[in-house]
N, C-alpha and C positions, 0 to 999 in steps of 0.2 A: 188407274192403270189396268184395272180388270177390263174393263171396256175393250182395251184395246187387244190384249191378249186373246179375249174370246173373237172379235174379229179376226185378228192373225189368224189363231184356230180355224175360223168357219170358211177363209180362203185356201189354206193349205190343205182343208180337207175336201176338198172342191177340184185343188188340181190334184192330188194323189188318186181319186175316183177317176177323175178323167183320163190320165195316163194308168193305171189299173185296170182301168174297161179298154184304150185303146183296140183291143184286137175287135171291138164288140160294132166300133163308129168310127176306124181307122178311114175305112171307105170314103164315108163323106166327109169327114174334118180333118185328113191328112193325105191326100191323093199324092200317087208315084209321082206327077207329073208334076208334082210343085219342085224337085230336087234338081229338076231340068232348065228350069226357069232361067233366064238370065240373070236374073241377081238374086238366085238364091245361093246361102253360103253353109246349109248342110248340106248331108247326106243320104240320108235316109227319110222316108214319110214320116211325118212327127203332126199329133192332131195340132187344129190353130183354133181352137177351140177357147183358148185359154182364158176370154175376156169373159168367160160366164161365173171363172173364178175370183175374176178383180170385181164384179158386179156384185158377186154375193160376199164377197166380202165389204164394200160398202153398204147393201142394203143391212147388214147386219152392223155397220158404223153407226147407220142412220137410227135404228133403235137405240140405241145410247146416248145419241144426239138430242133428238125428240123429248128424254126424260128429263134434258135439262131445259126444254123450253128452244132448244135452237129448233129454226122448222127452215130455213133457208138451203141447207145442202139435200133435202128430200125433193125439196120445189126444183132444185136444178137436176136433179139426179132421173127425176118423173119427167122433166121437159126432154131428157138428154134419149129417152125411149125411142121415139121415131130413127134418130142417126142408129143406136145401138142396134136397132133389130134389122135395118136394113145391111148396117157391117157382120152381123151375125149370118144373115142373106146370104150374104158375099164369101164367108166363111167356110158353110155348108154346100152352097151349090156353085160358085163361079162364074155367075152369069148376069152380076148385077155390074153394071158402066160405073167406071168413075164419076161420070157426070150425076147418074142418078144417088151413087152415095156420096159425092157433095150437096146436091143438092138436098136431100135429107139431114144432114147440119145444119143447112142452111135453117128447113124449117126448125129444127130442135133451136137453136137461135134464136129464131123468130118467135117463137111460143118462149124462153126462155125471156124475152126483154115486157114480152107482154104481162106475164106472170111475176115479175119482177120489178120492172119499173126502169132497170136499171141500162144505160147502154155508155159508151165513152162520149164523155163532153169536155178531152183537154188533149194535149198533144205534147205541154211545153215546147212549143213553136211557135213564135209570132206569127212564122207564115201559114201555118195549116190550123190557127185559133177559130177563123171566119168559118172552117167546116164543121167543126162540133157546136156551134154556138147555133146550127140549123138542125133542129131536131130529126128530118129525114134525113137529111146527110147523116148525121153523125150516126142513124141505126144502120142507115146502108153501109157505111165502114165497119162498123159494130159486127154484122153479121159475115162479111167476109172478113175479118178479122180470127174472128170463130171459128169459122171454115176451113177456115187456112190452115191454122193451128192446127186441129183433129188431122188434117189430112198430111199435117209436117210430120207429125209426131207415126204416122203410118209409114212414112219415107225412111226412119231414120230405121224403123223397127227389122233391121237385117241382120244383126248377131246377137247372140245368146247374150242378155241381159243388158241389152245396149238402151232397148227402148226404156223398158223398166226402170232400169237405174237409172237413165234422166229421169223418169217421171218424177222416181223418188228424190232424187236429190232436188227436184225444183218446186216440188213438192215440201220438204225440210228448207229452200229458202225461202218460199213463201212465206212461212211460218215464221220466219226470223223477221222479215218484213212487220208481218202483223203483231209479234212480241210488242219491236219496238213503238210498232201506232197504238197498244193498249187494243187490240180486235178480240178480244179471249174466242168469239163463237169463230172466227177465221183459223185460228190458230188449232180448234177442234178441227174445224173443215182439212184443213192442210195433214191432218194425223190419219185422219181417215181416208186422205187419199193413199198417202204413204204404208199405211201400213196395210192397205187392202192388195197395194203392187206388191211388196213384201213377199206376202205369200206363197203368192203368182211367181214369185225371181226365183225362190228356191229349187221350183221345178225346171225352170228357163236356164239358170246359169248353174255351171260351167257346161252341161250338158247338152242342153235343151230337150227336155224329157217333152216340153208343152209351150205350144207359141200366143203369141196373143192372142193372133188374126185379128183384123180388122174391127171387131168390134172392140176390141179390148185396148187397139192403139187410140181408138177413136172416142172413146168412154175416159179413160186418164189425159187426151190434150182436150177433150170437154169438159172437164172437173177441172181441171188445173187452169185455163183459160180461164176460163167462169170466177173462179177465186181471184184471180189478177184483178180481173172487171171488179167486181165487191170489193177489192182493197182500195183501190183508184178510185171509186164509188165514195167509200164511207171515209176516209181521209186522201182528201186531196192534196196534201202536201208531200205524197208519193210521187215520185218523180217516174213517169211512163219509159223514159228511157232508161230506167233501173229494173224494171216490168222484162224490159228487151232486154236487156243484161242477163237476166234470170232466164227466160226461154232460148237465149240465145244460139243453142244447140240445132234444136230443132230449124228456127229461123235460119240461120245461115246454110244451114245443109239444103235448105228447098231455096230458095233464093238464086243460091250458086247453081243448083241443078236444072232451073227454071231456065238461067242465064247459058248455061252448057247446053242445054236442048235450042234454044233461039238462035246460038251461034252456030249450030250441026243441021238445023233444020227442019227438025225432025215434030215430031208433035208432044206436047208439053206433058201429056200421060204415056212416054211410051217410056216402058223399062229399062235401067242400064246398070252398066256395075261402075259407074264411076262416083258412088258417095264417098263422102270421107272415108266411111268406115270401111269400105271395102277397100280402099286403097293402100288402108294400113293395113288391112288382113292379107291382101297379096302382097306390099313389102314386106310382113314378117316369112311370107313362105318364099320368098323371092332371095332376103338377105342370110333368113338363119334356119330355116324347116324346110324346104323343099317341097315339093311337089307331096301333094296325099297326105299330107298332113291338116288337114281342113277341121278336125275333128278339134286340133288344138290348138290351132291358129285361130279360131273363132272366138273361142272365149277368151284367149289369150289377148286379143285387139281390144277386146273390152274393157280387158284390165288396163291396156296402156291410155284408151281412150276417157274414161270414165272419169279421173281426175284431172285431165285436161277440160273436160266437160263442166267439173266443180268450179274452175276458177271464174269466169264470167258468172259463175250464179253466185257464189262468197264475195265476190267484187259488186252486184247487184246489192245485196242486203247493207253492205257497210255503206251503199251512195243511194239509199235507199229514199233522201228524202236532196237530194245532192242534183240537179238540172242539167246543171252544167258539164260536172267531171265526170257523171255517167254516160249523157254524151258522147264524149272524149272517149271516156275507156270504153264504150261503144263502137267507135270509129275503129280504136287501136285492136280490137278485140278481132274486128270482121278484116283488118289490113293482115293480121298475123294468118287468119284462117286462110285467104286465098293464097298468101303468098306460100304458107306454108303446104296447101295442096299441091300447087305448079314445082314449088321444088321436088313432092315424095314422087310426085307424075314423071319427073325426067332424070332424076334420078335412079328410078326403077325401072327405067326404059334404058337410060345409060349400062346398067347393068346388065341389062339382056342382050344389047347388042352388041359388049365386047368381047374380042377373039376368046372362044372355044365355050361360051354360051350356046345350048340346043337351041336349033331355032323354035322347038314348038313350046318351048317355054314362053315363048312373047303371046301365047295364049291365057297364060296367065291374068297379066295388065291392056288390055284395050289400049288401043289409041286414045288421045285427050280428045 
């Protein structure tokens, strides 16, 4: 347990420096211009710097790891450099393309399967069996699989400890997965991811004293990914649709969003405030806070969302090795999500537009 303590330690003291020195690199890791944005949901310039604190606190997991002989979450952590320093890029100056930090995953992927050995070869699908059973196919799925992941897990990263407490909580199922396959160095790997976000959330939530940025959303859905892949890897009686169960936060929030942009027309990286998450943060200001209260409607959506968020990952680990009913509650899980978006959509639009509602309130909720 010492182990983990002292990592705790080495990230909290990583973000308390960084918000400590803000006034020193507010400049470049917290520009005015981010509060303007369209989906952003503070107020104030706040550094996003934050992923240098989840990093150092796993490079200091990784020494603990290493004395017991694990060397597998270093090799992922060393591959994961190229995406990290280019989200870090992106952090400090603003001028790196979507394109170019996907495609930087990509290669951290790429050098990750090389170095590892390791890519997906099952689907539990009769129908999609023939793609992993061809080793380029299944690394080309493998790598945007990867890709995707890191860049979901940047989507979802909109309120004070939204992104974080997924990580950790998928992060803590992971762990429960690999408990029950007997993985002890997985089940290391899963502590050290968890407890290196940890650190990081203290400063993030309720507050957000310190944001991820980029590098930091893209470093915990690359570890956490990566761990999936080595579970699915070293017991294959892991059911991949249990895997989906576990990320499934992430997953359906970029999915839905992907499918929102296609149906608008628009282009598949442009900004909007229509996430889940933002939709609950404006129904709470819409139904019981009112206007300008942003400051508590933020973490306050967190808290409503974050246990809605644990049920498909607690539902993942108990169908853990289960094909079928994961599946299923698979299916049921992503029926509940949209249906449950289209209703808070028009329900909080029904609100704004009955007699004696301001009309400049409807600035609040976007159109669907």
């Amino acid at each position: 347990m010492l182990d983990f303590w002292i990592q705790l330690f080495t990230s909290v003291i990583v973000s308390a420096v960084l918000v400590i020195t803000k006034s020193k690199h507010l400049k470049f890791t917290g520009a005015g211009a981010d509060t303007s944005a369209v989906q952003a949901s503070h107020t104030v310039p706040t550094p996003r710097i934050g992923g240098l604190a989840v990093m150092a606190g796993m490079v200091s997991g990784v020494m603990f790891d290493l004395a017991q002989g694990h060397t597998l979450y270093l090799i992922l952590l060393l591959t994961g450099l190229p995406m990290f320093l280019t989200g870090l890029g992106e952090d400090l100056f603003r001028h790196i393309s979507t394109k170019v930090r996907y495609l930087a995953t990509v290669v951290s992927a790429a050098i990750a399967i090389w170095a590892t050995g390791i890519w997906i070869t099952t689907a539990d699908s009769y129908g999609l069996e023939w793609a992993f059973a061809l080793p380029p196919l299944a690394i080309l799925i493998t790598l945007f699989v990867v890709a995707s992941y890191c860049h979901a897990f940047n989507l979802i990263d909109g309120l004070n400890g939204l992104a974080s407490g997924t990580g950790i909580l998928i992060a803590v199922g992971l762990a429960g997965i690999a408990v029950q396959a007997g993985q002890q160095e997985i089940v290391s790997m899963c502590m050290i991811t968890a407890v290196s976000i940890a650190g990081f959330f203290l400063f993030n939530f309720p507050f957000g004293r310190l944001f991820l940025g980029d590098s930091g959303a893209y470093i915990i859905g690359y570890m956490l990914t990566w761990t999936g892949l080595v579970i699915l890897h070293l017991e294959p009686a892991t059911s991949t649709w249990a895997l989906f169960l576990i990320f499934f936060w992430p997953l359906a929030d970029t999915l839905f969003a992907i499918y929102r942009r296609l149906s608008r027309g628009v282009s598949l990286d442009t900004a909007d405030r229509l996430h889940f998450h933002q939709v609950v943060l404006r129904g709470l200001e819409i139904f019981f806070l009112g206007r300008n209260k942003r400051r508590t409607a933020n973490p306050l959506a967190t808290s409503v969302l974050l246990p809605v968020i644990a049920v498909p990952v607690f539902t993942g680990v108990y169908l853990w090795n289960n094909p079928l009913a994961s599946f299923l509650a698979l299916v049921f899980f992503g029926f509940v999500f949209v249906l449950s978006y289209r209703i808070s959509i028009r329900t909080a639009q029904a609100r704004l537009l009955r007699p004696g509602s301001k009309q400049e309130n409807t600035r609040i909720l976007p159109a669907e």
